[in-house]
LUMNUSE-125170 format. One record per residue (C-alpha): residue in one letter; residue number from 1; chain; x, z, y. Coordinates in steps of 0.1 Angstrom, whole numbers, plus 5000, padded with zeros to 4 digits. Layout:
BEGIN
+------+------+-------+------+------+------+
| resn | resi | chain |    X |    Z |    Y |
+------+------+-------+------+------+------+
|    A |  NUM |     A |    X |    Z |    Y |
...
+------+------+-------+------+------+------+
END
This chain:
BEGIN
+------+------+-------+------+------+------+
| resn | resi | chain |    X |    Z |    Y |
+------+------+-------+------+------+------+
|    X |    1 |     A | 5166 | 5047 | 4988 |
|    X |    2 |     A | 5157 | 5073 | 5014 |
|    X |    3 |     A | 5145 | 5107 | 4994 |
|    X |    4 |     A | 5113 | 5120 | 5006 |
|    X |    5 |     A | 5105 | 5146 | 4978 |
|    X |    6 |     A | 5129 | 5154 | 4948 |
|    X |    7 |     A | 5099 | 5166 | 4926 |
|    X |    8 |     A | 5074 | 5147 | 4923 |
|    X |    9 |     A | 5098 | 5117 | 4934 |
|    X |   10 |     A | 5089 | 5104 | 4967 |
|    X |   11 |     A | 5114 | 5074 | 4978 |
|    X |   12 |     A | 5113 | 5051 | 5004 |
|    X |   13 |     A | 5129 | 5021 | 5013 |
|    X |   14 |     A | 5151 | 5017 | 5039 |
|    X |   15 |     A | 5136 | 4994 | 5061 |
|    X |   16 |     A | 5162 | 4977 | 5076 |
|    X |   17 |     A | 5173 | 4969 | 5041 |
|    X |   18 |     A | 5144 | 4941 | 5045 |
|    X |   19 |     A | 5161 | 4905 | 5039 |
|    X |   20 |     A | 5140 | 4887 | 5013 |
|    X |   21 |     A | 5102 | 4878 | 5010 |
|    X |   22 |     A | 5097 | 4895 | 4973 |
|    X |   23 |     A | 5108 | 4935 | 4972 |
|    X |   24 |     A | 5137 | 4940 | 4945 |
|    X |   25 |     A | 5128 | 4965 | 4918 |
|    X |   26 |     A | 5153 | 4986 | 4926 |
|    X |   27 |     A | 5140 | 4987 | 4971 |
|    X |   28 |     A | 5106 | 4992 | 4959 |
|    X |   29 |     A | 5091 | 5027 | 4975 |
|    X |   30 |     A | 5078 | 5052 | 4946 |
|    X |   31 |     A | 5047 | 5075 | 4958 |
|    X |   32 |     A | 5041 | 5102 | 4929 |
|    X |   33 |     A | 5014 | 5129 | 4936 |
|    X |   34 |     A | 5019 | 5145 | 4900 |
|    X |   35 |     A | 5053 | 5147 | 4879 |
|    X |   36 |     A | 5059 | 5115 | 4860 |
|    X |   37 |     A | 5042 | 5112 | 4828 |
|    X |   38 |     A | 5062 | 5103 | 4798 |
|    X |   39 |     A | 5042 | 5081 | 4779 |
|    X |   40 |     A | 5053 | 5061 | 4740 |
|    X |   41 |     A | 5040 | 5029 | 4745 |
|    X |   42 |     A | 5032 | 5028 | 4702 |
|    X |   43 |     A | 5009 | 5053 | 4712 |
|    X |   44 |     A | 4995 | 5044 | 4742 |
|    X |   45 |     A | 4957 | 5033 | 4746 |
|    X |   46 |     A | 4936 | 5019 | 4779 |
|    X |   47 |     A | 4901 | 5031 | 4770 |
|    X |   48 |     A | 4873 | 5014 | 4788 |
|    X |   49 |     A | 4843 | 5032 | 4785 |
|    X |   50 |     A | 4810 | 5041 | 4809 |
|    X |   51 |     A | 4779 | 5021 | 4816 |
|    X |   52 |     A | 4790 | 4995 | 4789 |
|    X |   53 |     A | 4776 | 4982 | 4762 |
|    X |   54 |     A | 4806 | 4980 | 4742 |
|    X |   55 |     A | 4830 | 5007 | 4747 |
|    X |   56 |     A | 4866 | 5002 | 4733 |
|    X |   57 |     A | 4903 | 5006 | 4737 |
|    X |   58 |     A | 4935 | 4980 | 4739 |
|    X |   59 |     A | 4971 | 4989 | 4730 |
|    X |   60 |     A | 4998 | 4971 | 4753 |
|    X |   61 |     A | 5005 | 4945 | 4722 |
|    X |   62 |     A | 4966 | 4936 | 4726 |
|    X |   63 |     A | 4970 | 4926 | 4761 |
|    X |   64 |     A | 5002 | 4904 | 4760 |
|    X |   65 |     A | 4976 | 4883 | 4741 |
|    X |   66 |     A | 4956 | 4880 | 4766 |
|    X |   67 |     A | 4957 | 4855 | 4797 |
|    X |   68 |     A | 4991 | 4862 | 4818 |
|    X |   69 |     A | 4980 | 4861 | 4858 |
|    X |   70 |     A | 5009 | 4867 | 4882 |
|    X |   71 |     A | 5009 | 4873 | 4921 |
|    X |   72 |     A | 5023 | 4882 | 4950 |
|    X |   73 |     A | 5007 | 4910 | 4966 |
|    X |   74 |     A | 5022 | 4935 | 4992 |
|    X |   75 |     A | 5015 | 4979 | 4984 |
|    X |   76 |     A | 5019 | 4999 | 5015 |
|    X |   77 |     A | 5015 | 5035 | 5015 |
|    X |   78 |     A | 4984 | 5048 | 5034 |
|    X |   79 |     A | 5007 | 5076 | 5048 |
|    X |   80 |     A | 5031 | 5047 | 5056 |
|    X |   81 |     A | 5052 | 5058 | 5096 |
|    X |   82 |     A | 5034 | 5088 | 5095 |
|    X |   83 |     A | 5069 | 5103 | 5112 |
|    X |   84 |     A | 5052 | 5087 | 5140 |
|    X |   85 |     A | 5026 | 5106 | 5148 |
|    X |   86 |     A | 5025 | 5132 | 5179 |
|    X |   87 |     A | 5024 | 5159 | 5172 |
|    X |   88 |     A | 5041 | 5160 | 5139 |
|    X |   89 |     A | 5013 | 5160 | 5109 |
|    X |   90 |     A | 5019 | 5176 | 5074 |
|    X |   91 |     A | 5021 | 5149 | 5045 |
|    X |   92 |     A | 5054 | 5132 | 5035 |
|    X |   93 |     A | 5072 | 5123 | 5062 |
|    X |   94 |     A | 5075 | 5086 | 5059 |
|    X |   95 |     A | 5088 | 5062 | 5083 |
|    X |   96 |     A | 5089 | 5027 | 5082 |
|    X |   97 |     A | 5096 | 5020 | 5042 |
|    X |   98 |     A | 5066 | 5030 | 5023 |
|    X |   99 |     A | 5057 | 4999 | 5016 |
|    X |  100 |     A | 5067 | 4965 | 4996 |
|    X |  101 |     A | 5059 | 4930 | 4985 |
|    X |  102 |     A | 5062 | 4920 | 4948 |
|    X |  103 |     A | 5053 | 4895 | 4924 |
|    X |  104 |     A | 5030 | 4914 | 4897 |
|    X |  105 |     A | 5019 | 4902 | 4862 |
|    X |  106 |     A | 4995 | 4910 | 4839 |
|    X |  107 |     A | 4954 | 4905 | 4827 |
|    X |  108 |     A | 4925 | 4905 | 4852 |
|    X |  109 |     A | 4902 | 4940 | 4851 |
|    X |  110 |     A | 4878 | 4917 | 4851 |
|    X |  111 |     A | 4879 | 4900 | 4820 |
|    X |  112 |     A | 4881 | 4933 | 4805 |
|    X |  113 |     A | 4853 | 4948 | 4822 |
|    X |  114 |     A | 4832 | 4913 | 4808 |
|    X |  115 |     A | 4845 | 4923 | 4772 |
|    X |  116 |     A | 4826 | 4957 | 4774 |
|    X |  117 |     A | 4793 | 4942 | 4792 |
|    X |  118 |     A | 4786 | 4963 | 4816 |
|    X |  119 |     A | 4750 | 4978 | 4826 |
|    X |  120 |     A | 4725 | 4960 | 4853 |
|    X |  121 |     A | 4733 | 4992 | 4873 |
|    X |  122 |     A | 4770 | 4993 | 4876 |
|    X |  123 |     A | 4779 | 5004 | 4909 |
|    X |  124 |     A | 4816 | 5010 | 4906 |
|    X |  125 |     A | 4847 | 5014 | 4885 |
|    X |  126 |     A | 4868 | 5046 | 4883 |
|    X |  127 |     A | 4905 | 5038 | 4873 |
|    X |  128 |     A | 4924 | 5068 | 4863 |
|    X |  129 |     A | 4959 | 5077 | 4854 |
|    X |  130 |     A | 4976 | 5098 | 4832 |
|    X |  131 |     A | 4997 | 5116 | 4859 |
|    X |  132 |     A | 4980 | 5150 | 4866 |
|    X |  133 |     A | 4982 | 5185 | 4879 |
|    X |  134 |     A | 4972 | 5212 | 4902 |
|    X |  135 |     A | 4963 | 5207 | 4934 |
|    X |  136 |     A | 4984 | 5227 | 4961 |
|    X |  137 |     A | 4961 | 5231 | 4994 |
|    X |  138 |     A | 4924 | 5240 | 4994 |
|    X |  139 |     A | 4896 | 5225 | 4991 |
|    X |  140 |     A | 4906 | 5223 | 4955 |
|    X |  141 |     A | 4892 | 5224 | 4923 |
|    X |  142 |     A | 4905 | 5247 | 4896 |
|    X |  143 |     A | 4932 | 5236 | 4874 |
|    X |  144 |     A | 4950 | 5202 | 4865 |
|    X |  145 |     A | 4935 | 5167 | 4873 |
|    X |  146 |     A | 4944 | 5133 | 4868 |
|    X |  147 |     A | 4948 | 5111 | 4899 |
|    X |  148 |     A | 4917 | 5089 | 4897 |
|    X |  149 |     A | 4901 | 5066 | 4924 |
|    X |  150 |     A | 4871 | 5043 | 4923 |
|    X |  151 |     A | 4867 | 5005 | 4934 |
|    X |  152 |     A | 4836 | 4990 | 4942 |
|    X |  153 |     A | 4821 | 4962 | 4915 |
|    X |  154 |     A | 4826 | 4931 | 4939 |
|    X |  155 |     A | 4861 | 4944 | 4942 |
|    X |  156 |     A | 4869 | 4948 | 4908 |
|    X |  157 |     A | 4855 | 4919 | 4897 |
|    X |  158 |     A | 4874 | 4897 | 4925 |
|    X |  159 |     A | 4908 | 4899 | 4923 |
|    X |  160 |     A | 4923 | 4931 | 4907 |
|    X |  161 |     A | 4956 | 4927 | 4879 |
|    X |  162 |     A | 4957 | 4949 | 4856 |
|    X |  163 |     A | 5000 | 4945 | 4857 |
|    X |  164 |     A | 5026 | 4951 | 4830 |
|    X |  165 |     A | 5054 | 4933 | 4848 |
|    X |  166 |     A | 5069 | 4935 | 4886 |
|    X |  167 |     A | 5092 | 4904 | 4894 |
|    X |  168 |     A | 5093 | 4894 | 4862 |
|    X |  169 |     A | 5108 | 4927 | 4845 |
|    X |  170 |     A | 5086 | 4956 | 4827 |
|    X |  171 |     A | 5073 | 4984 | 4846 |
|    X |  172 |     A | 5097 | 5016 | 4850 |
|    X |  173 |     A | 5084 | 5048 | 4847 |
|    X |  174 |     A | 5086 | 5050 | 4886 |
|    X |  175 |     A | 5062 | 5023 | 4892 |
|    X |  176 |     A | 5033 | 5029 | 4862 |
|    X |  177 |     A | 5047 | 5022 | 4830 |
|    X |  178 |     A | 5030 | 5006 | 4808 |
|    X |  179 |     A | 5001 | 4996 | 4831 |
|    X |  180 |     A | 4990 | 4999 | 4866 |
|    X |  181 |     A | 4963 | 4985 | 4882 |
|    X |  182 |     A | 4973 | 4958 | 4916 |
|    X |  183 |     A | 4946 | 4960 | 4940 |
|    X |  184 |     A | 4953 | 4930 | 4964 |
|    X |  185 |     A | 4949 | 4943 | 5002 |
|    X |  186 |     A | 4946 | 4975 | 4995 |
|    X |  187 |     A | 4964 | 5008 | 5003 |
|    X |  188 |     A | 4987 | 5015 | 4977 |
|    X |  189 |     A | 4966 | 5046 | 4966 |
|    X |  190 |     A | 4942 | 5025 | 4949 |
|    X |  191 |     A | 4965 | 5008 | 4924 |
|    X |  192 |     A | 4964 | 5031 | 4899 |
|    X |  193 |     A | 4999 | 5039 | 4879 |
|    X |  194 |     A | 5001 | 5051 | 4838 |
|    X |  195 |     A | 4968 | 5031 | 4837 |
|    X |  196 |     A | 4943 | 5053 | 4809 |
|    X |  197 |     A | 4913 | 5050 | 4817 |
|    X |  198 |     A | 4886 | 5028 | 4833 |
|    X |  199 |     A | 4853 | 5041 | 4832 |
|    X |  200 |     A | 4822 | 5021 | 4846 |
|    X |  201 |     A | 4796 | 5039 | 4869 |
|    X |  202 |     A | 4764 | 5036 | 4882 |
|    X |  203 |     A | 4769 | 5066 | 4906 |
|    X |  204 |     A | 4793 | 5068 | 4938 |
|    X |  205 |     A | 4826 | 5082 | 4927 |
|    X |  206 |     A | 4834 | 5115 | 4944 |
|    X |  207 |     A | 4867 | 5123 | 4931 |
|    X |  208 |     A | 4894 | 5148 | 4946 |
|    X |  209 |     A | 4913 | 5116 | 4956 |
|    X |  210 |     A | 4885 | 5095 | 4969 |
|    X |  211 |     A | 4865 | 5121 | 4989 |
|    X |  212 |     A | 4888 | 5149 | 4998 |
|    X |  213 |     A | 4921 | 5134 | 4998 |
|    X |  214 |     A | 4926 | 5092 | 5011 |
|    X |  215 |     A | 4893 | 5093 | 5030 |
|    X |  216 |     A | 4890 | 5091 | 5071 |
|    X |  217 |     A | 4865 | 5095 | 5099 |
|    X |  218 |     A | 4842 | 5066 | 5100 |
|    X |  219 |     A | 4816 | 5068 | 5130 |
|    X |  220 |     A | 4780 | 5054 | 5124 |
|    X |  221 |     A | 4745 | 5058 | 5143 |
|    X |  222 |     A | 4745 | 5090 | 5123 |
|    X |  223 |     A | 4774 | 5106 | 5134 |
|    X |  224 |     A | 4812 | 5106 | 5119 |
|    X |  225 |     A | 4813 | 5107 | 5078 |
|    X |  226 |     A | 4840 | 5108 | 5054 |
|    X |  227 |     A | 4845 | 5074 | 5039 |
|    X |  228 |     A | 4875 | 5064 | 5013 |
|    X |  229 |     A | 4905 | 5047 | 5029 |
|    X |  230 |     A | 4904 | 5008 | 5016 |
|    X |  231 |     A | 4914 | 4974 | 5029 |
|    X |  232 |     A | 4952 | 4979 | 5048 |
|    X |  233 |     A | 4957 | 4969 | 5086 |
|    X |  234 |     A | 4966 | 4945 | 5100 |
|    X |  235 |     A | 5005 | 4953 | 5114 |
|    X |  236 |     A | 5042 | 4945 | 5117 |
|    X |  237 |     A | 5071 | 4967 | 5119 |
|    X |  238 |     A | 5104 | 4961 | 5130 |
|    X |  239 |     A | 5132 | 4958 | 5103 |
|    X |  240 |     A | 5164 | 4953 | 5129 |
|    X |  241 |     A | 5172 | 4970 | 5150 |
|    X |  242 |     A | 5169 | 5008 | 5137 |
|    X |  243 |     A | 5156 | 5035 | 5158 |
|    X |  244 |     A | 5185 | 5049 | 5179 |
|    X |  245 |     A | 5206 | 5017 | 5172 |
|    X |  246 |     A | 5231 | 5009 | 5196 |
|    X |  247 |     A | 5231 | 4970 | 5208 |
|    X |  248 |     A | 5256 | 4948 | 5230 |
|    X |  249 |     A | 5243 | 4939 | 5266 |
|    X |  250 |     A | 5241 | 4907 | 5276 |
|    X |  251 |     A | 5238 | 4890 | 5245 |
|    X |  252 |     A | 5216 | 4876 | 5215 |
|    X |  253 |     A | 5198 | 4896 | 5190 |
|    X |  254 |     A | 5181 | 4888 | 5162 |
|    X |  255 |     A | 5148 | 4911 | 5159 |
|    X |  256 |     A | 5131 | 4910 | 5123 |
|    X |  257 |     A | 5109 | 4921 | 5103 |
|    X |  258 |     A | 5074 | 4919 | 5084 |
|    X |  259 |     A | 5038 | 4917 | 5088 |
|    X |  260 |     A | 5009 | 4922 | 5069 |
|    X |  261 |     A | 4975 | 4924 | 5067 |
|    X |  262 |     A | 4947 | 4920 | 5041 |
|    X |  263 |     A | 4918 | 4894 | 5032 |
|    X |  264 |     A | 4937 | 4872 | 5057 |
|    X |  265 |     A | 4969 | 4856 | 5070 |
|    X |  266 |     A | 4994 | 4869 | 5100 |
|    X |  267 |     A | 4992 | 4841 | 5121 |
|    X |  268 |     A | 5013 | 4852 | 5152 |
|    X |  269 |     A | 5030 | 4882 | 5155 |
|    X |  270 |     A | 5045 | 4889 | 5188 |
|    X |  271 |     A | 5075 | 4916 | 5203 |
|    X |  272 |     A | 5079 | 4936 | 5236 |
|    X |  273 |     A | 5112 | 4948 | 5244 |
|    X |  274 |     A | 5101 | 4961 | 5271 |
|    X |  275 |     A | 5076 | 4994 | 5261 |
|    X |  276 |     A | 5044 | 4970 | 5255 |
|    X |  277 |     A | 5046 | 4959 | 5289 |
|    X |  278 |     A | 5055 | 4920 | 5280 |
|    X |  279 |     A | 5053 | 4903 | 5252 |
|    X |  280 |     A | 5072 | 4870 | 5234 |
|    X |  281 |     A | 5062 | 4855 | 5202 |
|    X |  282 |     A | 5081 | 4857 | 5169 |
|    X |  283 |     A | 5090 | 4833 | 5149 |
|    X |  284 |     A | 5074 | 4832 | 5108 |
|    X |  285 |     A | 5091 | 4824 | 5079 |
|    X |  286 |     A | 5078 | 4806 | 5050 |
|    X |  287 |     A | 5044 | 4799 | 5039 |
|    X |  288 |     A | 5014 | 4824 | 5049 |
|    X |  289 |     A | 5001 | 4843 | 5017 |
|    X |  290 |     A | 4971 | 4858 | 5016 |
|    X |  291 |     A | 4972 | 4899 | 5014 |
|    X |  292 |     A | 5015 | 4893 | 5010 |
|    X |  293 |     A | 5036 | 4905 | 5040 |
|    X |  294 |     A | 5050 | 4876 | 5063 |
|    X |  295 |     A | 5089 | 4879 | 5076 |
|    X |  296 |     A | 5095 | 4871 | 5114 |
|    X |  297 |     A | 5121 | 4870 | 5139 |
|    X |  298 |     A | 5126 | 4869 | 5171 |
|    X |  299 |     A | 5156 | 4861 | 5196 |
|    X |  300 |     A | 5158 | 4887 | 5220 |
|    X |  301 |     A | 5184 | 4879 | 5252 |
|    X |  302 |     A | 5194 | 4917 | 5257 |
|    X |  303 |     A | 5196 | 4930 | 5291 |
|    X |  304 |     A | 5216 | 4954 | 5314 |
|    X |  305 |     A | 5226 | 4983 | 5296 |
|    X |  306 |     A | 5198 | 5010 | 5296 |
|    X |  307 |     A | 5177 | 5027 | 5272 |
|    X |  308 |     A | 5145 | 5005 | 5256 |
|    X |  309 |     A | 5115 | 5006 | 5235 |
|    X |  310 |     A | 5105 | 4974 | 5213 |
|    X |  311 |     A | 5074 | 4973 | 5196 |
|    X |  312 |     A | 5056 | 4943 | 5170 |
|    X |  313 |     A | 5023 | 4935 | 5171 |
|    X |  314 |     A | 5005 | 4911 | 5146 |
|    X |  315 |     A | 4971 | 4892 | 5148 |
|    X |  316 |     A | 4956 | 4876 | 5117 |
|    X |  317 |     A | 4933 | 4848 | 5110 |
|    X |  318 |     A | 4901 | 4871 | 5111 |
|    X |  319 |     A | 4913 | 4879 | 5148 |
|    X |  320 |     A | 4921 | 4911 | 5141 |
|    X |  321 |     A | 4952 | 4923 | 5162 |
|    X |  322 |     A | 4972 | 4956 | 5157 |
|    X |  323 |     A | 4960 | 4981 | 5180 |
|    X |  324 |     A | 4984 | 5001 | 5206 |
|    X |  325 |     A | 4973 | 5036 | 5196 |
|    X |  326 |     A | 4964 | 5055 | 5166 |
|    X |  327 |     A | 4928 | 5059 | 5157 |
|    X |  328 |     A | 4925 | 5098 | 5156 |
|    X |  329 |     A | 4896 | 5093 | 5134 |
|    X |  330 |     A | 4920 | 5082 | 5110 |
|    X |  331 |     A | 4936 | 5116 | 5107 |
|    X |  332 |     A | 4973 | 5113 | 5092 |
|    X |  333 |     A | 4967 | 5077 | 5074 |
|    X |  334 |     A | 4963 | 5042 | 5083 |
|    X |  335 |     A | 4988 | 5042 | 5109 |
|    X |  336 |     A | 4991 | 5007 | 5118 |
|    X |  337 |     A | 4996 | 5010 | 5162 |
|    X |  338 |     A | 5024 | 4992 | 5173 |
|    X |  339 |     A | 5052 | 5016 | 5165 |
|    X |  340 |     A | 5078 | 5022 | 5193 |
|    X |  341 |     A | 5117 | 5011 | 5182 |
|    X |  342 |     A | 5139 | 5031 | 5206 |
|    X |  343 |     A | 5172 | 5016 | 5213 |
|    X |  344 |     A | 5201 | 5012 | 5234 |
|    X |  345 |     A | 5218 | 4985 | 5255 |
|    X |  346 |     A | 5257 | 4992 | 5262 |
+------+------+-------+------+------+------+
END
């Protein structure tokens, strides 16, 4: 794994580590805002509480009784190739590796947000963690917090897991132990790790971490507003070759890689050797799976030697294809253009 930040850990995956459709454990990226909490699982307790008309709390033992769900679901990290951007943008320096595909399993929020009965007037639900601590850059509020963020009801009551298990092992510490919340096609920042709380609302949540931090420039008829970063973009990245790799002239190479995208399916995904100028489609492997990355390849017959740019860009079944250049509205998240692979031919 690629170190980031010692403390809190930040890793990252090297990306051209990609060979298989499901993440190992071990490859998995680990995005901590707060130290990691070191939580007894005999004592741990979820509390759901809020606009509910029955407030209570599980221990872990009380939800391994409960329905088992499992899927596959891919997490990127909103600040995912942010070592893209021009000029250079403060935030972890990720490159291509924040991100990964895994098989999760646990209960629905759901059927535990029907257990408490919620209010007429629910409007959202806050999940929050038990990492906290102070916040290092202004605007900030005074003293520790927990990292908390809010879904809408629709969402939470779709298709959000409530996960105790990733590819079929427990959690480790690193990835939320004993609970995190899965949010299926949704930036990683939403799927809550050390799972403590949910809390049901009837107001809009406007948390450090929804408002402040993880939200973008959306433009409307009444001018640009600050809305939270939610559903992931559509995109590809290439696995093979690195950046700065150095590749054989006149011969056959294998591009790869994986794309992704969320309430959908990649259907094509398509690579330009040649700066964006031209474009070839790629290959997909295995079956499409909705809001789970999708591996490609593509032949590529190299040419003279020279210095070259390759690029990925995916289109899903909604039509949505990933855009050439960054949205600056965006700010340093949801970078999703095609990103430019530099290599050379010798």
């Amino acid at each position: 794994m690629i170190t980031r930040e010692k403390e809190p850990p930040n890793l990252e995956m090297p990306f051209n580590a990609l060979e298989d459709f499901v993440t190992p454990n071990e490859r998995f990226y680990v995005r901590c805002h707060f130290p990691i909490p070191k939580i007894n699982e005999r004592d741990w307790r979820l509390k759901v509480e809020g606009k509910v008309a029955r407030p209570f709390e599980v221990t872990m033992e009380d939800l391994r009784q409960m329905p088992a769900h499992t899927i596959t679901a891919t997490l990127e990290c909103a600040g995912n190739s942010r070592v893209f951007l021009v000029p250079k943008v403060k935030g972890v320096q990720w490159e291509l590796g924040a991100i990964g595909n895994a098989e999760w399993t646990g209960v629905r929020l759901r059927d535990l947000l029907q257990r408490a009965g919620m209010a007429n007037e629910a409007r959202e639900i806050i999940l929050e963690g038990a990492d906290n601590g102070t916040i290092a850059e202004p605007p900030r509020p005074a003293g520790k917090i927990n990292f908390a963020r809010s879904l809408p009801f629709e969402k939470a009551m779709d298709d959000v897991l409530l996960a105790f298990a990733m590819n079929g092992e427990p959690l480790s510490a690193a990835h939320g132990f004993p609970l995190r919340a899965v949010v299926p096609g949704w930036y990683g920042m939403a799927s809550i790790k050390w799972l403590r709380r949910i809390i049901v609302t009837d107001q809009p949540f406007n948390g450090y971490y929804q408002s402040i931090d993880y939200a973008y420039w959306q433009r409307g008829d009444s001018g640009p507003a600050l809305v939270p970063l939610a559903e992931m973009q559509v995109k590809a990245e290439i696995a093979r070759p690195e950046n700065n790799e150095v590749i054989r002239a006149n011969s056959k190479y294998l591009v790869k890689g994986a794309a992704w995208t969320s309430k959908a399916i990649v259907t094509k995904v398509e690579v330009s050797c040649d700066s964006g100028r031209s474009w070839g489609e790629a290959t997909l492997n295995g079956d499409a799976t909705e809001n789970a990355w999708r591996l490609w390849g593509f032949e590529w017959q190299t040419p003279a030697p020279g210095n070259y740019i390759l690029m990925a860009r995916a289109t899903d079944s909604r039509g949505r294809m990933q855009p050439m250049e960054h949205d600056l509205n965006r700010g340093t998240y949801m970078i999703s253009h095609c990103l430019p692979i530099e290599v050379e031919v010798r």
